[in-house]
C-alpha positions as CSV (number, residue, x, y, z in Angstrom):
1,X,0.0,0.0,0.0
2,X,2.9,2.6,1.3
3,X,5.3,1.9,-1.8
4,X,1.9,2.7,-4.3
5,X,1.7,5.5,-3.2
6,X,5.0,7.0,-4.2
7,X,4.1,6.5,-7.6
8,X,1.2,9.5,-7.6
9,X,2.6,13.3,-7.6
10,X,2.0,13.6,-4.0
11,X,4.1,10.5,-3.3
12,X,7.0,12.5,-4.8
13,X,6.3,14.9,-3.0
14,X,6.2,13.0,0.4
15,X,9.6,11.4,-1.1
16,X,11.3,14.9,-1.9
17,X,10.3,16.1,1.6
18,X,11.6,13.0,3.5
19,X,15.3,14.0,1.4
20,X,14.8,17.4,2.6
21,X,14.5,16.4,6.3
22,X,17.5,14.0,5.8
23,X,19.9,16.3,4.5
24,X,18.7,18.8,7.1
25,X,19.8,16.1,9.6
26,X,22.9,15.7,7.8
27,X,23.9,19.4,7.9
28,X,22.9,19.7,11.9
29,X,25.0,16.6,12.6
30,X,27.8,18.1,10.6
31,X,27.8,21.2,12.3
32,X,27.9,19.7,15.4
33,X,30.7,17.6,14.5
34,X,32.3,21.1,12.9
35,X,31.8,22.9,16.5
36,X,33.5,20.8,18.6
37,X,36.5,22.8,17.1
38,X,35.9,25.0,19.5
39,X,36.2,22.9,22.6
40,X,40.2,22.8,21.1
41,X,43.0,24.7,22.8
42,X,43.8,28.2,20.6
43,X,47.7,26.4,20.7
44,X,46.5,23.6,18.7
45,X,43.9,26.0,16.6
46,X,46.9,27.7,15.6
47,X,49.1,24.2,14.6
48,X,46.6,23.5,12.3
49,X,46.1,26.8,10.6
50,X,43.1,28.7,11.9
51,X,41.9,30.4,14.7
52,X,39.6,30.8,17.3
53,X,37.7,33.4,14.9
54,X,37.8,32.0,12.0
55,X,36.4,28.9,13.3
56,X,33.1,31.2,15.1
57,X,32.9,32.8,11.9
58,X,32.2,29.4,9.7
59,X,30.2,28.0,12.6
60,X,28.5,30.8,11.7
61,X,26.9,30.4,8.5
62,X,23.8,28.9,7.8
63,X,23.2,25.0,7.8
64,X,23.3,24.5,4.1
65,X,26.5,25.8,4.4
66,X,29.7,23.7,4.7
67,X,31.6,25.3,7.6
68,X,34.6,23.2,7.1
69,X,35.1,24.8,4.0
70,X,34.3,28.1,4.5
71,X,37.3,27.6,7.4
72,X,39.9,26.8,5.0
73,X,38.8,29.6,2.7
74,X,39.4,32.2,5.3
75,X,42.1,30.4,6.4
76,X,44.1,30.3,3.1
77,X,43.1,34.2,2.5
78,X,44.4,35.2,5.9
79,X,47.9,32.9,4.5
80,X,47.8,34.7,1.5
81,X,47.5,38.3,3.3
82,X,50.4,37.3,5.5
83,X,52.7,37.1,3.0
């Protein structure tokens, strides 16, 4: 009965929202993941390239966002302004 009714428009529609609240999940859990950088020491912060700033800037952004690489890009313009 469930799987017949995937085939009708609002079945793709169920389907498209139940992807929606999955990636949504995703993002949240990455982020999460992502803000434990902030739990580190600015010493070791430093030793691998970014700082305390950097890293509350990209946490940040929205969801949809990837914060990890948002990091390295301010990260490798702050490297490049150094120089």
């Amino acid at each position: 009965m469930f799987l017949s009714a995937i085939n009708i428009p609002g079945g793709r529609i169920a389907s498209r929202l139940g992807n929606d609240i999955r990636q949504s999940v995703t993002h949240f859990a990455n982020r999460r993941r992502f803000n434990r950088l902030l739990d580190l020491e600015d010493a070791i912060l430093d030793d691998i390239g970014v700082t305390r700033g950097d890293v509350q800037i990209a946490s940040r952004l929205p969801l949809q966002r990837n914060a990890a690489l948002e990091l390295r890009r301010i990260s490798l313009e702050r490297r490049r302004q150094c120089k």
